[in-house]
N, C-alpha and C positions, 0 to 999 in steps of 0.2 A: 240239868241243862248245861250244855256246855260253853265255857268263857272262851268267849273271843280275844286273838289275842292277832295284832296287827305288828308286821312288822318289814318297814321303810326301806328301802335299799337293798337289791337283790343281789349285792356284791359275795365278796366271802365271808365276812362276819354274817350278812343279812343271812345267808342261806345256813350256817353253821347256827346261829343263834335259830331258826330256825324248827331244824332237826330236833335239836334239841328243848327246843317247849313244846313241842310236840306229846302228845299226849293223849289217851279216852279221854280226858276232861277238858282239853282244850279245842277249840277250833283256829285253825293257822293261818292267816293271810301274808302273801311277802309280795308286797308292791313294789313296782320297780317304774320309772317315768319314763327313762327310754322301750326302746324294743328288744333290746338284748340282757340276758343274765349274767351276771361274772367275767363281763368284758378285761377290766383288770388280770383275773387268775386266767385269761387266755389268752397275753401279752407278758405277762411278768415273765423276768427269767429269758427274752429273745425267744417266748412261746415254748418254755422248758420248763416252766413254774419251778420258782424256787422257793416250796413252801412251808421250811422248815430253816435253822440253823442250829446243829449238832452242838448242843450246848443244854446236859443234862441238871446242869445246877442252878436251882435260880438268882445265888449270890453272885453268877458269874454272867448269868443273863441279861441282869436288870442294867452293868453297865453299856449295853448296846443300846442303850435308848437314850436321846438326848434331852428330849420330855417325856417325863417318867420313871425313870431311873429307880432310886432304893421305893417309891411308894408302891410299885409291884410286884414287891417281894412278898408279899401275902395272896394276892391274885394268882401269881406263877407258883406259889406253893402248895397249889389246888391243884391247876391243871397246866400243864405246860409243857416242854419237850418231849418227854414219854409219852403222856398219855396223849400229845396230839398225835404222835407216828402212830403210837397203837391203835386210834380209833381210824384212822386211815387204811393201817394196814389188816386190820381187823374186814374192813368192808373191801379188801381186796388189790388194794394199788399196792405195788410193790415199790419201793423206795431205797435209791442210795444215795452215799455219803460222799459227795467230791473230796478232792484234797484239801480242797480249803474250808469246808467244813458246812460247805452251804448243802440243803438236800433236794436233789428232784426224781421225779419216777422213773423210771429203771427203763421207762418208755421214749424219755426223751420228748415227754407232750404233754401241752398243759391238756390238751382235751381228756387224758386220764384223770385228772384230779376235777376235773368237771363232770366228767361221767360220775365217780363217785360221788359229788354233791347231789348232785341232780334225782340218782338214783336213792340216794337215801331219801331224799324230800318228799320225790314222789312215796316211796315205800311209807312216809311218816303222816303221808294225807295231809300235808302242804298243798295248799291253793299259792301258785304265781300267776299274780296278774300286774301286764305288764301294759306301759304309757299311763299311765297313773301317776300324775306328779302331786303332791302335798305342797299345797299352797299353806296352810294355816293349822295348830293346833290350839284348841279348846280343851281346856279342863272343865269337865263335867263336877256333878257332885260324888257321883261313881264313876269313875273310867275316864273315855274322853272321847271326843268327838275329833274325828281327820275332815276338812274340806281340803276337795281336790279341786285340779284345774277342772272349770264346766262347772261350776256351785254343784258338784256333789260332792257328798259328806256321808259320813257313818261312823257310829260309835263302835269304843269296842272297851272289854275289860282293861285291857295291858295296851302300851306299844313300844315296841324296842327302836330307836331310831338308827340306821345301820347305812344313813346314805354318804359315806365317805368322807374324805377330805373336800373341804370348800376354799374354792379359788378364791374367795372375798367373804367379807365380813358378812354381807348380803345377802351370803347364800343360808344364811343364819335367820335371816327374818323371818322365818315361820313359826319361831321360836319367842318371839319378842313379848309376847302375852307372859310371859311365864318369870322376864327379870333376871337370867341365870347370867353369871357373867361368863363370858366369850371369849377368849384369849386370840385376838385377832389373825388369822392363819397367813401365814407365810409359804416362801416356798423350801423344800429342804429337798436333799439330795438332786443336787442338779450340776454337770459338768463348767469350767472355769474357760469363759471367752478370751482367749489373747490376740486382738487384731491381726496384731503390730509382730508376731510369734516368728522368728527366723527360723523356727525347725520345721515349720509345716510342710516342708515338700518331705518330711519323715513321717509324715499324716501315714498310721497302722503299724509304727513300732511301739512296743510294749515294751515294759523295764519290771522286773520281777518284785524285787522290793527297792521305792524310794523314799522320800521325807518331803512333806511338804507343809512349808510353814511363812506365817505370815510373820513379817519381821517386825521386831521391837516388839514380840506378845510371845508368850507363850502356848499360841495355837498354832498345832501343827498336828498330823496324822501322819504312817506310813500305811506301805500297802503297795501292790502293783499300780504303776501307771501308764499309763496310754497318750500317747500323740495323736491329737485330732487337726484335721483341717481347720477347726476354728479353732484350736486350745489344747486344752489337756482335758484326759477324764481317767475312771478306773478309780478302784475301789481308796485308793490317799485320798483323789479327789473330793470323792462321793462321800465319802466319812465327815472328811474338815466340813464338807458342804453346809451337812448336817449339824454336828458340834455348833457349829458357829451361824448358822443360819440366820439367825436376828439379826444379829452382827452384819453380818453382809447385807442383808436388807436395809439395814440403818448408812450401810455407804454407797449405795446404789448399785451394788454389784461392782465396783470400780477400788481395785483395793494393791498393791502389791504382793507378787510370793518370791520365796525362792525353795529352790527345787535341790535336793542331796540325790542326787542317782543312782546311788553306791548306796543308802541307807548305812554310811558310817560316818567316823568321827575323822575331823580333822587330820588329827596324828595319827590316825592308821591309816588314812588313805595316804599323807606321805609316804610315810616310810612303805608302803608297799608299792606306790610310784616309784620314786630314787629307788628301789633295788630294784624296779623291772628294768627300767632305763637304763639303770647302771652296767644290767647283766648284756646286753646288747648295744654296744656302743657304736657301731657302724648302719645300725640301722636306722632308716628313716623313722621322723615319729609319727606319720602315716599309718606305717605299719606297725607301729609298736602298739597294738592294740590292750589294753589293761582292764582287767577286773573282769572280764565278759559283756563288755559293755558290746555292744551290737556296732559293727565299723562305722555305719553312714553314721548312728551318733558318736562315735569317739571323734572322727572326723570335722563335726559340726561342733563339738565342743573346741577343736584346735581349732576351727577358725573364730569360734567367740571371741578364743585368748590371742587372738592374733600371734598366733605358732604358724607358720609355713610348714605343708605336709610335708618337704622334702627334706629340710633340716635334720641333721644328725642327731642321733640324739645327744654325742656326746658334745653337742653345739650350742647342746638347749641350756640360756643364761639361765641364774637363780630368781631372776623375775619372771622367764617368763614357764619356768616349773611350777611357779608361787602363782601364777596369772589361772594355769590349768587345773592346778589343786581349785583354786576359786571356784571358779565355773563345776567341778564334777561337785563338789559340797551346798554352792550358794550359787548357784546359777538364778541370775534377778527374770523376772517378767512382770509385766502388769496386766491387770485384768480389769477385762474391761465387757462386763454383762456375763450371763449365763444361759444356757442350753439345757432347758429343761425335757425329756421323753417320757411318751407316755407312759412307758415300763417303770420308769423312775420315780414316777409324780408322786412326791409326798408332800405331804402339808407339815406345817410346825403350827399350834394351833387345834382350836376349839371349844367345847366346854370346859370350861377351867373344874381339876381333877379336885378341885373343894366341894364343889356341886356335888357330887358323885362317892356314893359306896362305894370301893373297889372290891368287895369280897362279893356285890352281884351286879357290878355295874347298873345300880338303880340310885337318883336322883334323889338327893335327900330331902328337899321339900317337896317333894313330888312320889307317892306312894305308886307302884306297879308303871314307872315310866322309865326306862333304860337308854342308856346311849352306851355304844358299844364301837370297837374299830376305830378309823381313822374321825371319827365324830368328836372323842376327846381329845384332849390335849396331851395325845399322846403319840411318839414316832421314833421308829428305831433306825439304825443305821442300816445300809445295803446290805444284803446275805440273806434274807430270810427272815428275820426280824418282825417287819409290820404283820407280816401274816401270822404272827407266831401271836403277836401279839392280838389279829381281829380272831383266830378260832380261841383265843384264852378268854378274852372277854364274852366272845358270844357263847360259851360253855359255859360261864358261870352266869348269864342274864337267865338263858333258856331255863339251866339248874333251877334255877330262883322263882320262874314261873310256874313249872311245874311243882317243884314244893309247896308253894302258896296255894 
């Protein structure tokens, strides 16, 4: 007879874990409570899925996670960068490697990396059935019993829970039977609101590498940044977001930064100031454009430092050279809320990673019950990361079921 084996959230973990306990000995169920499959992996990425980040070692992996970090270095040493592209690439998606190190298919669409899920499930005799919400779980004496919304219920041998990140504590309560402690979910990677922002009519210029750090700490990220009509965003942003996630929830989203443009030091962005200036001394500092900074900002940075565009350069006092050094290094803002999408949405949060075996993502007081994906308390920075993270988990729960 074959073991039922139930498994929660038809996301990318849900369907990868999946596949993989899949088996002649088992029988597969992947509920899902909306109407849609993999809604996530068909928005991630601006609908490019970015569902890799080229990052073959796991001592260098595990620091892209800000919960989680070195305890996945045993997890990721099973399965993890390789063998996720290979099983991918194995069932047919063809996949590259951007500059920056993030990976998407070669198609340009997350519906490729859908169609392979999909199609593997089907080929694995995966039953999806979808609107099916889980209200409640029960521990049986074997297995356990799921009630759904509508008081129906059904036992099964196993169940892997795979339904994401939870916007509130709350969404946890179906769990409450069970005592496992819950590491309260936050929000993580989400763009920096600055009302009050005087560059916003630069709302879609992009700056290649900048530094962005919260002052009087030593939290700060580089990375490309972006000007938004509400703030800033891009991958500095998106990083610190993460790192510090608590943190900003603990101040309400309402915090100061200051922003380096240049991603250098003090004394080198002078002295490579005074010799551009120097070399050009009848030009306006309008036009004395420096470092490749993009005109309308080099412009808006002269008027932060209250420079006049038309002044000479060789006109420009030692304060106010010292006023423009300021601004390209430490340009102040404050922020004030944040801008969450849903390409973005990650959680910080959920079952706390003590609960839990990481070598099969199965519950330690809990025999054949798994939580997998954005379920633990676990979340990596932008690039590729979480998903690296739900097909590594859900490869070694399925493993696990099938073994057993």
């Amino acid at each position: 007879m074959k073991r039922r084996i139930a498994i929660v959230g038809a996301g990318a973990a849900g369907f990868f874990t999946a596949i993989h306990a899949a088996s002649e000995n088992t029988e597969v169920q992947l509920f899902e409570k909306s109407n849609k499959v993999l809604a996530k992996v068909r928005i991630s990425g601006g609908g490019r899925c970015n569902l890799l980040h080229h990052c073959p070692y796991p001592n260098e992996l595990i620091k892209a996670y800000p919960r989680g970090g070195k305890s996945l270095k045993k997890a990721f040493g099973q399965f993890a960068y390789q063998e996720s592209r290979s099983w991918f690439e194995a069932k047919g998606l063809a996949l590259k490697v951007e500059e920056d190190e993030r990976v998407f298919p070669q198609s340009n669409s997350s519906q490729s990396v859908i169609d392979v899920l999909e199609k593997a499930a089907a080929e694995a005799q995966v039953k999806v059935i979808l609107q099916k919400e889980l209200k409640r779980l029960e521990v049986l004496e074997e297995g356990y019993r799921l009630h759904f919304r509508g008081d129906e219920s059904e036992n099964f041998d196993a169940v892997v829970l795979a339904l994401g990140g939870q916007a509130k504590l709350k969404g946890f309560d179906f769990l409450k039977d069970l005592n496992l402690k819950i590491v309260p979910p936050v929000p993580s990677l989400f763009t920096f609101n600055v009302p009050d922002s005087p560059l916003k009519e630069l709302q879609g210029l992009s700056v290649p590498s900048a530094r962005v750090q919260i002052p009087g700490s030593n939290w700060k990220q580089e990375g490309p940044l972006l000007i938004t009509h509400w703030g800033f965003s891009g991958p500095a942003v998106l990083k610190l977001s993460a790192w510090q996630a608590r943190d900003f929830h603990e101040m309400d989203y309402k915090f100061p930064i200051l922003i380096n443009w240049l991603n250098r030091s003090e004394e080198e962005v002078r002295g490579a100031l005074n010799e551009h200036l120097d070399s050009q001394p009848a030009r306006t500092v309008a036009n004395s454009r420096c470092f490749d900074l993009a005109t309308r900002l080099w412009r808006a940075l002269l008027h932060l430092a209250q420079i006049p565009g038309d002044k000479h350069n060789r006109d420009l006092s030692k304060k106010e050279r010292n006023r423009l050094i300021e601004y390209l290094v430490r340009s102040p803002f404050q922020v004030n809320g944040k801008t969450t999408f849903k390409e973005e949405f990650v959680t910080a949060g959920g079952i706390d990673l003590q609960e839990i075996d990481l070598s099969s993502y199965q519950l330690k007081s809990y025999p054949k019950l798994f939580a997998v994906g954005e379920m633990v308390n676990v979340d990596g920075i932008t690039g590729g990361y979480n998903f690296q993270h739900a097909w590594t988990s859900a490869y070694l729960a399925g493993k696990a079921i099938t073994e057993r």
